[in-house]
C-alpha positions in Angstrom: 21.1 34.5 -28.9 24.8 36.6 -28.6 23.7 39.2 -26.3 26.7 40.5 -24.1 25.9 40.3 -20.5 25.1 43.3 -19.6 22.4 43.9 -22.1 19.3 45.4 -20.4 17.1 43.6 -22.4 17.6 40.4 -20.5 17.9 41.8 -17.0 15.1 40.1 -16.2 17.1 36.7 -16.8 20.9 38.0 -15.5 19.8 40.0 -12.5 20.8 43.2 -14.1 18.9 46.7 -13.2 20.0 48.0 -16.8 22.6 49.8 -15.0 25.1 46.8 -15.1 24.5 46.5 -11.0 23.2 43.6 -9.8 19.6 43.6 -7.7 19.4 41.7 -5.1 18.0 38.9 -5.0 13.9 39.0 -4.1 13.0 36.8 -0.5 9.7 35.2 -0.6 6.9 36.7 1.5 7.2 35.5 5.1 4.0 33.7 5.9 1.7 34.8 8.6 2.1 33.7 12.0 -0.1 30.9 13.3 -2.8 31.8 14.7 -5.3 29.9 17.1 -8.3 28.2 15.1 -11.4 29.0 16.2 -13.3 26.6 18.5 -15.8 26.5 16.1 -13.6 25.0 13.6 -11.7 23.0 16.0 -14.8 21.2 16.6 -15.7 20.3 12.8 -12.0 19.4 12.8 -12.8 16.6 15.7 -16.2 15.5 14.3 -14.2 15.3 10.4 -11.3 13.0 12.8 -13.8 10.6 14.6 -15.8 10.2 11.3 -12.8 9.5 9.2 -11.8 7.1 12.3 -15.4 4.9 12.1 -15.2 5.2 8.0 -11.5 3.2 8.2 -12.7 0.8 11.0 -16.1 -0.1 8.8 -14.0 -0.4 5.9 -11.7 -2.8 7.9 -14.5 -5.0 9.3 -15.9 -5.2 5.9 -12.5 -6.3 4.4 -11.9 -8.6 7.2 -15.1 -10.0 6.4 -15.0 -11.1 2.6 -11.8 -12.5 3.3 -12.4 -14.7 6.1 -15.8 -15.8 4.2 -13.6 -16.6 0.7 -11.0 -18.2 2.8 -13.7 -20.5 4.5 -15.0 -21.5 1.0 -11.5 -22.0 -0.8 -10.6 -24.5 2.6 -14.0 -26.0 1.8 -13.6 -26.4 -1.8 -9.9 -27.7 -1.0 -11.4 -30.6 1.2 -13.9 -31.6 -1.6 -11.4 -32.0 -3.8 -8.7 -34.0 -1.8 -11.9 -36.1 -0.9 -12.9 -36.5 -4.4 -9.5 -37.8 -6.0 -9.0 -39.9 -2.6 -6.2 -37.8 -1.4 -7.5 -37.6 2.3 -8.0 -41.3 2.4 -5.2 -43.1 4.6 -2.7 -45.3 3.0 -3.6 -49.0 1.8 -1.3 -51.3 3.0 0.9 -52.9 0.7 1.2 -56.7 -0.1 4.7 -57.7 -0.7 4.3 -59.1 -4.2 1.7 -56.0 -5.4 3.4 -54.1 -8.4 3.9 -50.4 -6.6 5.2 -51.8 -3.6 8.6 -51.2 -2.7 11.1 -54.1 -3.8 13.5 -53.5 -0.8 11.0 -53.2 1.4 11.8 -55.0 5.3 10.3 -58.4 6.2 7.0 -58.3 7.3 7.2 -60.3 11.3 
């Protein structure tokens, strides 16, 4: 764990040649210069594109689908239910001495 710097046993770790110099720091490999794909490849690369293209509008024409079929039931089964508890019915009119009416209410003319 105490090793003094310049030990060459850790030169590996410390940058050390065993001589006490320092190496230089390695570069990475420069990578290889683009080069022009093929048209070969360049074609399978468009046919990959347009059938990626007609997978995502599928996809969106299905989901576009279920949800404007789930929406049309939910707006049905909302409908069925105001109907059922009488909520879509319009108001009844009051009579002035009916309990629910409203106390303060104006003169009927």
């Amino acid at each position: 764990m105490n090793q003094h710097p310049s030990d060459p046993s850790d030169s590996h770790l410390n940058g050390n040649n065993g001589s006490g110099q320092k190496t230089p720091p390695s570069t990475p490999p420069m990578p290889a210069p683009p080069t022009s794909p093929s048209p070969e490849a360049e074609q399978a690369k468009q046919e990959r594109l347009r059938a990626t293209q007609q997978s995502f509008k599928r996809l969106y024409l299905i989901l576009l689908a279920v949800g404007l079929s789930i929406g049309a039931v939910l707006a049905v089964g909302v409908a069925i239910l105001l109907d059922r508890f009488g909520l879509s019915d319009p108001p009844s009119r009051c009579d002035r001495n009916s309990i629910g009416c409203f106390q303060n209410a104006p003169p009927e003319t």
